[in-house]
C-alpha positions as CSV (number, residue, x, y, z in Angstrom):
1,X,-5.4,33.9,-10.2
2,X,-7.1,33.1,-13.7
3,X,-3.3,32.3,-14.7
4,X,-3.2,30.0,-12.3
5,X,-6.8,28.5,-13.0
6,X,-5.8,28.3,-16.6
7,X,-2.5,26.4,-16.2
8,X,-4.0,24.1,-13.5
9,X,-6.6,22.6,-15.8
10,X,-4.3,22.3,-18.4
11,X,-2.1,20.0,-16.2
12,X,-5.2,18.1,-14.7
13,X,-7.4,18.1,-17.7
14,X,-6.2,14.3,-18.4
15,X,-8.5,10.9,-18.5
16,X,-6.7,10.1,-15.5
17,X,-7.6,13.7,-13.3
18,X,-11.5,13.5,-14.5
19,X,-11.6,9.3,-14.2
20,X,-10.6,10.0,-10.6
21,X,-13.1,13.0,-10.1
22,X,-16.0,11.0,-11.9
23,X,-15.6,7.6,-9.8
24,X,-15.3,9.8,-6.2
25,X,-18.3,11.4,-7.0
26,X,-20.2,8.7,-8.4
27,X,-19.5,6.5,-5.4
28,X,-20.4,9.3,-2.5
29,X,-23.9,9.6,-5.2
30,X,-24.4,5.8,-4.9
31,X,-23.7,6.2,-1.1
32,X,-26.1,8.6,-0.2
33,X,-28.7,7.4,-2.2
34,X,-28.6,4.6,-0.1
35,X,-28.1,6.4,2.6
36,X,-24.9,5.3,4.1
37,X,-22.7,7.6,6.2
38,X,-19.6,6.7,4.1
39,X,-21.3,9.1,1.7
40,X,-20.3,12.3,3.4
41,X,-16.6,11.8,3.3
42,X,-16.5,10.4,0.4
43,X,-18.3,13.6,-1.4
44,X,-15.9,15.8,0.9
45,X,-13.0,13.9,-0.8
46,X,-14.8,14.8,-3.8
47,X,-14.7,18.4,-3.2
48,X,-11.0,18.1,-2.4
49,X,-10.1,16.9,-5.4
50,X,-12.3,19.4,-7.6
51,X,-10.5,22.1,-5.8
52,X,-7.0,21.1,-7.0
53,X,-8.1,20.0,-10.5
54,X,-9.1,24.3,-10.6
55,X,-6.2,25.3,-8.5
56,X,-2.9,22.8,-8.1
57,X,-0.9,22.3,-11.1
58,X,-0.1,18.5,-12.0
59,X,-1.9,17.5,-9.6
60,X,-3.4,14.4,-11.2
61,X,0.0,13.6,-13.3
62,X,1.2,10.0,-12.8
63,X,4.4,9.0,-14.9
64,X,5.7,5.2,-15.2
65,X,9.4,4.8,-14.9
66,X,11.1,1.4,-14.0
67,X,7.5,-0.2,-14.2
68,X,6.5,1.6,-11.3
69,X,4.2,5.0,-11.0
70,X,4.7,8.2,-9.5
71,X,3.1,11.3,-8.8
72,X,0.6,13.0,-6.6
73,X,-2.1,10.2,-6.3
74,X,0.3,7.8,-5.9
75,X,1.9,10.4,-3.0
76,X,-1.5,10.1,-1.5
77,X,-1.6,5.9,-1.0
78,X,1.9,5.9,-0.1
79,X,1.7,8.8,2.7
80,X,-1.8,8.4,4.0
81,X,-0.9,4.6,4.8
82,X,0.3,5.3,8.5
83,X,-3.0,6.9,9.1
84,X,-4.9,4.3,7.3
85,X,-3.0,1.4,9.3
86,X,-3.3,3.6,12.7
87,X,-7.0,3.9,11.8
88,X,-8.0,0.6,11.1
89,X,-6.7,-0.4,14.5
90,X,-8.5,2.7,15.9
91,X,-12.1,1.9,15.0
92,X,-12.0,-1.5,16.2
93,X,-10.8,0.3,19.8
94,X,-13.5,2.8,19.3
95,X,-16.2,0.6,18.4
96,X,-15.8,-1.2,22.4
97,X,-15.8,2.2,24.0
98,X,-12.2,2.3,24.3
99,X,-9.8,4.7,23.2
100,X,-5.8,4.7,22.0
101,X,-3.5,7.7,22.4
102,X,-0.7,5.7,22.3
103,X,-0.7,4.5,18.9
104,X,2.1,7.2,17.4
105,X,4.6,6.5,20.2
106,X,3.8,2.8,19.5
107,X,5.0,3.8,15.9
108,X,8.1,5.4,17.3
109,X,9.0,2.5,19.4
110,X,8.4,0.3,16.3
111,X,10.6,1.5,14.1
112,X,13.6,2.6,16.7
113,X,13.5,-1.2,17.4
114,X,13.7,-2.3,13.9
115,X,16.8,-0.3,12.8
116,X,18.6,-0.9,16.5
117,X,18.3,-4.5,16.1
118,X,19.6,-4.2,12.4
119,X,22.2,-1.8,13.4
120,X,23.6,-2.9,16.4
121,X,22.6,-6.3,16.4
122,X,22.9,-7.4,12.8
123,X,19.1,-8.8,12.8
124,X,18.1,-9.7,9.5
125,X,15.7,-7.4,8.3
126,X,12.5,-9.5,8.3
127,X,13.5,-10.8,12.2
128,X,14.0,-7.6,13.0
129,X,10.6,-6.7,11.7
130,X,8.6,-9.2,13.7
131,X,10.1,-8.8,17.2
132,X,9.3,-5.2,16.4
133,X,5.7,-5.8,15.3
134,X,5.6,-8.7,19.1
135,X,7.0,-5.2,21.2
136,X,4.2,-3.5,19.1
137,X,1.5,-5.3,19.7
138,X,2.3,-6.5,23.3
139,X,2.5,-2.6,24.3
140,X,-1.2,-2.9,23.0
141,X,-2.0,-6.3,24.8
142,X,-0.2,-4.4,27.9
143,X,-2.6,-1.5,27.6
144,X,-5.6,-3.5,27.6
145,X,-5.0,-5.4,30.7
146,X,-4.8,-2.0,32.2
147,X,-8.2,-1.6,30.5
148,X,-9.9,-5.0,30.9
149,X,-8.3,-5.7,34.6
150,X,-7.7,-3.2,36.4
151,X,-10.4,-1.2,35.2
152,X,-8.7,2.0,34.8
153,X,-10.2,4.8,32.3
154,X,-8.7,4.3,28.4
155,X,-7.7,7.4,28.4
156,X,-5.7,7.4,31.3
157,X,-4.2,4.8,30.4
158,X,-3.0,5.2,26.6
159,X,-2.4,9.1,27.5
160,X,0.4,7.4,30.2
161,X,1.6,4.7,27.4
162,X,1.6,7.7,24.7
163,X,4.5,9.6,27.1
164,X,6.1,6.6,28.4
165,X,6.8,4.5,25.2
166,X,7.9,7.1,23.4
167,X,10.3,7.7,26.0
168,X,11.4,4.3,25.7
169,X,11.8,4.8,22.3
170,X,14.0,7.8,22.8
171,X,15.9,5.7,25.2
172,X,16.9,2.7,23.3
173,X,18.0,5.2,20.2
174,X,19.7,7.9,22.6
175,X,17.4,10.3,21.4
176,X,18.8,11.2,18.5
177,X,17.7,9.6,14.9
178,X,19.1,6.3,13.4
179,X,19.7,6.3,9.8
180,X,20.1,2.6,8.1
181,X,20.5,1.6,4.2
182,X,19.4,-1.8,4.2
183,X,17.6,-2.3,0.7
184,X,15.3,-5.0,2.0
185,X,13.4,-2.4,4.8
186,X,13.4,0.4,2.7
187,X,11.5,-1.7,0.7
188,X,8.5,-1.6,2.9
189,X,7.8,2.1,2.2
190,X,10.0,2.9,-0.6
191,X,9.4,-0.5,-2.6
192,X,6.8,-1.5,-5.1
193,X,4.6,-4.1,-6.1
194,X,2.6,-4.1,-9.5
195,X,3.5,-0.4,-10.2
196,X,1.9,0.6,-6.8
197,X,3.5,1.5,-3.6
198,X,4.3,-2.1,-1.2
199,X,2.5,0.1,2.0
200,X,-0.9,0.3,-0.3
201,X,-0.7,-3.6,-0.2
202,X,0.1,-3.6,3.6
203,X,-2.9,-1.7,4.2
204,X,-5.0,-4.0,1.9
205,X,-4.3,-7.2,3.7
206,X,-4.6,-5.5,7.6
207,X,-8.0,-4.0,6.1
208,X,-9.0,-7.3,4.8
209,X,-8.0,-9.5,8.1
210,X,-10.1,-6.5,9.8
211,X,-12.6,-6.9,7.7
212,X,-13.0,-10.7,7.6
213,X,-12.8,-10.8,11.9
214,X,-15.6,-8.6,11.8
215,X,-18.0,-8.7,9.1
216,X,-17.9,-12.5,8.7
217,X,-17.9,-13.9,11.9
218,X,-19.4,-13.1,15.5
219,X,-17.0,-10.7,16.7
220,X,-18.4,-8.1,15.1
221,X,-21.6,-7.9,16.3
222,X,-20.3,-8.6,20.0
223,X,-18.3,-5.9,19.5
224,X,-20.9,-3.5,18.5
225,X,-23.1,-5.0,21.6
226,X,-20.1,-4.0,23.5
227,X,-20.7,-0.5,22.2
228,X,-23.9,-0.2,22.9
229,X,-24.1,-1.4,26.3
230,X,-21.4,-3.1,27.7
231,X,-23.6,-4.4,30.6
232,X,-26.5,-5.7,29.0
233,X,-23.5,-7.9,26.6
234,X,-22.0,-8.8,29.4
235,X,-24.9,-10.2,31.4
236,X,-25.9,-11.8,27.8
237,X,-22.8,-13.8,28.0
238,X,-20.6,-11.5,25.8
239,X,-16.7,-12.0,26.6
240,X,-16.3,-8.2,26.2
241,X,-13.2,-7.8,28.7
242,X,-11.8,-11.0,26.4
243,X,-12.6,-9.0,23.2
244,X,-11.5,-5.7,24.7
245,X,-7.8,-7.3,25.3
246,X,-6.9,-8.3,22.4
247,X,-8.7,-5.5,20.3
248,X,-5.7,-3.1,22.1
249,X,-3.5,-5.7,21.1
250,X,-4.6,-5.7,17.3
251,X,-4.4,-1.5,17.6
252,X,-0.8,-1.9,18.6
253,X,-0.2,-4.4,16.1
254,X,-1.8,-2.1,13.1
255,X,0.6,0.8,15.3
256,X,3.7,-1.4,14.6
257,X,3.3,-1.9,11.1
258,X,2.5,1.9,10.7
259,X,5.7,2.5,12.2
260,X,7.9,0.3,10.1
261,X,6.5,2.2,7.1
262,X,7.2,5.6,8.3
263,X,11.2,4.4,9.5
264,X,11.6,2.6,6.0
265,X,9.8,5.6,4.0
266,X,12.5,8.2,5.6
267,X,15.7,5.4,6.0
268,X,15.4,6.9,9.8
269,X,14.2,6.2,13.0
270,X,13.6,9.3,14.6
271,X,11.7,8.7,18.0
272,X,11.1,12.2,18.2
273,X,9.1,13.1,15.6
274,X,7.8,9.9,13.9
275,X,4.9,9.6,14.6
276,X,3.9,12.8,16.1
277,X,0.4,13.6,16.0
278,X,-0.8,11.1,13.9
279,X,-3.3,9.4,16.4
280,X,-5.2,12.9,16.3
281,X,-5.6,12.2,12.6
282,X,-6.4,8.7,12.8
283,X,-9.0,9.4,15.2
284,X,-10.8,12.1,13.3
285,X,-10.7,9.3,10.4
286,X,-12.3,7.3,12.1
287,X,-15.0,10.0,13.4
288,X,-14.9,11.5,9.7
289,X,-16.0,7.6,8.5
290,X,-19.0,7.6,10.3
291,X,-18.0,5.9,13.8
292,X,-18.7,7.6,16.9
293,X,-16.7,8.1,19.5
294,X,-19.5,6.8,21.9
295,X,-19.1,3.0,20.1
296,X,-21.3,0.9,19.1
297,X,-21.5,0.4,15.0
298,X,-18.6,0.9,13.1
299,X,-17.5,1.7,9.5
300,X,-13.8,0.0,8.5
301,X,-14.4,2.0,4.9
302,X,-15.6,4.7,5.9
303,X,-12.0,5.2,8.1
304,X,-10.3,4.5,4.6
305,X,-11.9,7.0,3.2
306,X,-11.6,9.1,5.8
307,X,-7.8,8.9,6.2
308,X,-7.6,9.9,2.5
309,X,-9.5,12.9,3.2
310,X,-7.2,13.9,5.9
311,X,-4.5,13.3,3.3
312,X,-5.5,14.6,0.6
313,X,-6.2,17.9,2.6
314,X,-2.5,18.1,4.0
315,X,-1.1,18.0,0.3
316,X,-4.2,20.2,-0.8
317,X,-2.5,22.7,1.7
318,X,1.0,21.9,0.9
319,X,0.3,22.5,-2.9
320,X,-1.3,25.8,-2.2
321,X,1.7,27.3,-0.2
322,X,-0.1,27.2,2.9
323,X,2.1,28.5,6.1
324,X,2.9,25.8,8.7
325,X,1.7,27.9,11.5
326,X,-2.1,28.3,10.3
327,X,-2.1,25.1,8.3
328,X,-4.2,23.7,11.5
329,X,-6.7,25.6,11.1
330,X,-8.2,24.9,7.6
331,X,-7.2,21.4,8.6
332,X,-10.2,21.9,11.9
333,X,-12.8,24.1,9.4
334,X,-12.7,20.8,6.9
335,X,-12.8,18.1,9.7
336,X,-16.1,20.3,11.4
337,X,-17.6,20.5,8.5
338,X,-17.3,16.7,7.6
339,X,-18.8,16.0,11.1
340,X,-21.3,18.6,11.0
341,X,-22.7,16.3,7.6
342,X,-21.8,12.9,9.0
343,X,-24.1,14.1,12.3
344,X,-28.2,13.3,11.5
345,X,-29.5,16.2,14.0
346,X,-27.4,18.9,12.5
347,X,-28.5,17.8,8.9
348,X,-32.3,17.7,10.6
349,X,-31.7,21.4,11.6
350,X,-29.8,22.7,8.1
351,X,-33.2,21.2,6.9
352,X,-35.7,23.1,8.7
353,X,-33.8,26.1,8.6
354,X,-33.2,25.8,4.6
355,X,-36.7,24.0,4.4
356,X,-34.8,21.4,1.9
357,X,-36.3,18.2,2.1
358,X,-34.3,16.5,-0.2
359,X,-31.3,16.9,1.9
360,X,-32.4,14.3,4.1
């Protein structure tokens, strides 16, 4: 073990490995002290990172070759993008009350329908892209009339869509995967852009339009009325089934472009297992960053931060050997720990049982 120790700081003890260490934990200090809930996640990613600078070897290494950079952070951005996109989407859904299960089969069908249509079709790449992204975002649109018109419970209704797209996914691509070698899509997840993955920028600019919608204009706040009490909006003149509609609609949209990612990243389309899973970890990012299930005020960082979290922690356990069937559980022990800090009443009672004031 002290081997170990001894030739993992020697790999990590670089300016880039303690830079990244330093500004983590100097941002979840200037969090808490103003006592944001980003804070928590943010010092959890912290810890993460600590624990591989003592324990994973080259785990802060980044080389340069072809004006381009590689290595374990850079891993981290590229990978944790799909959750970050799937997020995103996933906390404006949240904020309303709702709820989307079927964002990884939406990632599924997004990509199957990108390659087919290349394939089989001879699409160019970019129109393939955007009918993929309209079948993307209309599955959304499609689960929000459910939703908004008929009433019927979100998670009914996305648990239905999460087993019936991906079936149509499996369908169009006869349920086996569909390889393609056109340069111009793997670009989106292979490619880069200023030395830094091309995904890192898609998830800048769907962040920033999320952002902008609802932080500088009035749809955020109905939104978080919405949240609060959907009646009491409602009667205050609040289109909430309006805003409800095409919030699904942005989810599968966000769902779409996370699936083009993962089909470039691995040059296949496998609508089996692209995908699977991933809207559990995109909604514990989205609890991790502060927003509660229950809706009402949201935190589009705090999911960023929490999808890298979620990240870092799968190549945490990766790096350190972990076996595939227990890997879930460390994976639950972090996230319960992370809500257990994000939650006010249980950092009231660690308080009066540790009799810590500072802690609040």
């Amino acid at each position: 073990m002290l081997e170990k120790i001894s030739e993992a700081l020697r790999t990590n003890a670089s300016v880039t490995g303690v830079g990244i260490i330093l500004f983590t934990a100097g941002v979840g200090a200037l969090l808490l002290k103003r006592g944001r809930r980003e804070a928590w996640p943010m010092l959890g990613l912290s810890a993460l990172l600590v624990f591989n600078f003592i324990l994973s070897k080259n785990f802060f290494s980044i080389v340069e070759r072809d004006g381009a950079y590689y290595g374990t952070p850079i891993n981290l951005l590229n990978q944790g993008s799909e959750v970050m996109l799937l997020a995103i989407g996933l906390t404006l859904v949240i904020a309303v009350r709702g709820i989307d299960l079927s964002v990884s089969s939406v990632m599924a069908l997004s990509g199957a329908t990108c390659v087919i249509l290349m394939k089989d079709y001879q699409f160019p790449p970019l129109v393939a892209a955007l009918v993929s992204l309209l079948v993307a975002g209309s599955t959304g649109l499609f689960n929000g009339a459910l939703v908004t018109l008929l009433n019927i419970q979100p998670i009914i209704v996305t648990l239905i869509s999460m087993i019936g797209v991906r079936g149509v996914a499996m369908l169009i691509t006869g349920a086996e995967p569909v390889t393609h070698v056109d340069p111009t899509f793997a670009f989106i997840g292979n490619g880069h852009l200023g030395g830094l993955p091309f995904s890192v920028f898609l998830v800048a600019v769907v962040f920033a339009i999320a952002a902008l919608l609802s932080r500088k204009t009035a749809l955020g706040l109905f939104m978080e009325a919405i949240g609060d009490n959907e009646r009491a909006s409602h009667l205050a003149g609040v289109s909430d089934l309006r805003i409800k509609f095409w919030l699904y609609g942005f989810s599968g949209l966000c769902a779409g472009i996370a699936g083009l990612v993962a089909a470039s990243y691995i040059s296949t389309a496998d609508p089996d297992r692209v995908g699977r899973l991933r809207e559990l970890d995109a909604i514990f990012a989205v609890v991790i960053g502060g927003t509660a299930l229950t809706g009402g005020r949201f935190y589009l960082s705090g999911t960023l931060i929490g999808a890298l979290l979620i990240q870092t922690l799968s190549i945490t356990m990766y790096s350190q050997h972990v076996p595939s069937e227990i890997e879930p559980m460390p994976k639950a022990v972090v996230m319960l720990m992370s809500c257990l800090l994000i939650s006010e009443e249980s950092r009231r009672r660690l308080v009066a049982l540790f009799g810590v004031r500072r802690w609040q």
